[in-house]
N, C-alpha and C positions, 0 to 999 in steps of 0.2 A: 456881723452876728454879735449878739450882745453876750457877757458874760454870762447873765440869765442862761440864755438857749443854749451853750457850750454847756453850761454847769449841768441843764436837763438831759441833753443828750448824751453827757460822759454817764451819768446816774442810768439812765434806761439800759445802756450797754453794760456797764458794770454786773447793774443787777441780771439782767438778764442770762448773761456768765456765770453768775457766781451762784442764783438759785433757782435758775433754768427758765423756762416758761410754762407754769403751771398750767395742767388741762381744762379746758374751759377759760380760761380768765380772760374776762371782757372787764376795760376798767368802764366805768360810767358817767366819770366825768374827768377832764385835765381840766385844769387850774391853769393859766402861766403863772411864772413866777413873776414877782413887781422887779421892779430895774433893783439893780445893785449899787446905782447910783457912784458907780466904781468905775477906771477908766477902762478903757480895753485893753488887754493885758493879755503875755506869755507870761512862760517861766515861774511863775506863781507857786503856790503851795495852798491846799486845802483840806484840813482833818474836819473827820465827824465826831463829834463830842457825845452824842446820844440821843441830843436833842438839836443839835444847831450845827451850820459846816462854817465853820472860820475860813475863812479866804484872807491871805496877806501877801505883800509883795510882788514882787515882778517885775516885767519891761514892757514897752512897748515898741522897742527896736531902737527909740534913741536917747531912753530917760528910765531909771530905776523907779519905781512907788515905795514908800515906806508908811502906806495905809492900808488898812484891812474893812472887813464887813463880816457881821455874822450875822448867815442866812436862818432863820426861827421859823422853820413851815407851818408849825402851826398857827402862826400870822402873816406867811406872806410880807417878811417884811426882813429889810437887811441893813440893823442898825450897824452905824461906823464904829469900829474899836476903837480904842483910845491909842494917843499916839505912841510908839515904841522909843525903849531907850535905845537902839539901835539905830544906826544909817540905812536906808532904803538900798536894795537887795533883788538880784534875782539868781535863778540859778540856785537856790540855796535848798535846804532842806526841813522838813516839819516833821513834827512826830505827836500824838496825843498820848499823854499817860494817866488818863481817866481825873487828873483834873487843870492840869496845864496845855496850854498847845508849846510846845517846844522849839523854836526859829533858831537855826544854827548855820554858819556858813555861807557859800553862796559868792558873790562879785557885785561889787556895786557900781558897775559899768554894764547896759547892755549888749555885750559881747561874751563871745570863750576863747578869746585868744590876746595876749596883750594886757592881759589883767593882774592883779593880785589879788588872790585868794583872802575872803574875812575870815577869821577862826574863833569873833567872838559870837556869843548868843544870848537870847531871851529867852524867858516863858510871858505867856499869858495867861491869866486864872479867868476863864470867864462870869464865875459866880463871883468875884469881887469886882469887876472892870478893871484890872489891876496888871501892867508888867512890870518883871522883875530882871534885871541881869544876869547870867552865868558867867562863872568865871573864863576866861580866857583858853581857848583848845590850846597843848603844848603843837598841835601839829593841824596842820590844815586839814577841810572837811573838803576843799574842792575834790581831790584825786577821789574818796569815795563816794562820792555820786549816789547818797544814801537814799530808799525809799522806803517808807513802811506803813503798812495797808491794815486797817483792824476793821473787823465786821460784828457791828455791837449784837450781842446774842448768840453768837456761834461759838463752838470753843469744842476742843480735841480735846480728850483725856488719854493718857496710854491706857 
């Protein structure tokens, strides 16, 4: 299975979840999506920006990536980011804060046992093509095993 049909299938489910299945909805046409032109891969990270889902990193059971793609539906097409200042990584963690994707953490061994923990990070700015460094964690991000999910348009008010 290609990255593609993983990435449609986590999305259908997702949505479906989160904002049910509206009555009546018949879609009228799927699209595939084109290849990601990316290897096959676990342990990865993926944010949605608003417009585009960044994919970086991962394993494939016996080699780290330290390349990304960002997927643009509205052309079907998933150009490669530019390289990171960072070592290739999985296991690690992402976060978007509405204009960087944030890579922090993770193992640069495909494995969770036998490793040492990275504590450095990146951003990404997708409107400039551009990463940058963060400084160094005083403490490691493996133990928290961080996730975090934003749903562009939705928002609680107390």
């Amino acid at each position: 299975m290609t990255l593609s049909a993983v990435l449609i299938v986590t999305v259908v489910v997702l949505a479906t979840r989160v904002f049910g299945e509206p009555a009546g909805f018949e879609p009228r046409q799927v699209t595939p999506l084109s290849d990601a032109a990316l290897a096959p891969r676990s342990h990865h990270t993926a944010v949605w920006t608003g417009t585009q889902m960044l994919v970086w990193g991962g394993d494939d059971g016996r080699r780290t990536f330290g390349d990304g793609a960002a997927y643009d539906p509205s052309r079907n097409m998933w150009p490669h980011l530019p390289r990171a200042p960072i070592q290739p990584r999985s296991h690690h963690s992402a976060a978007w804060t509405g204009k960087e994707m944030i890579i922090w953490g993770g193992t640069a061994k495909p494995t969770e046992t036998g490793i040492t923990p990275l504590g450095d990070a990146a951003a990404y700015n997708p409107a400039s093509g551009r990463w940058r460094t963060i400084a160094q964690s005083p403490s490691s991000f493996w133990q928290l095993d961080a996730r975090a999910t934003a749903v562009p348009g939705m928002s609680r008010s107390p």
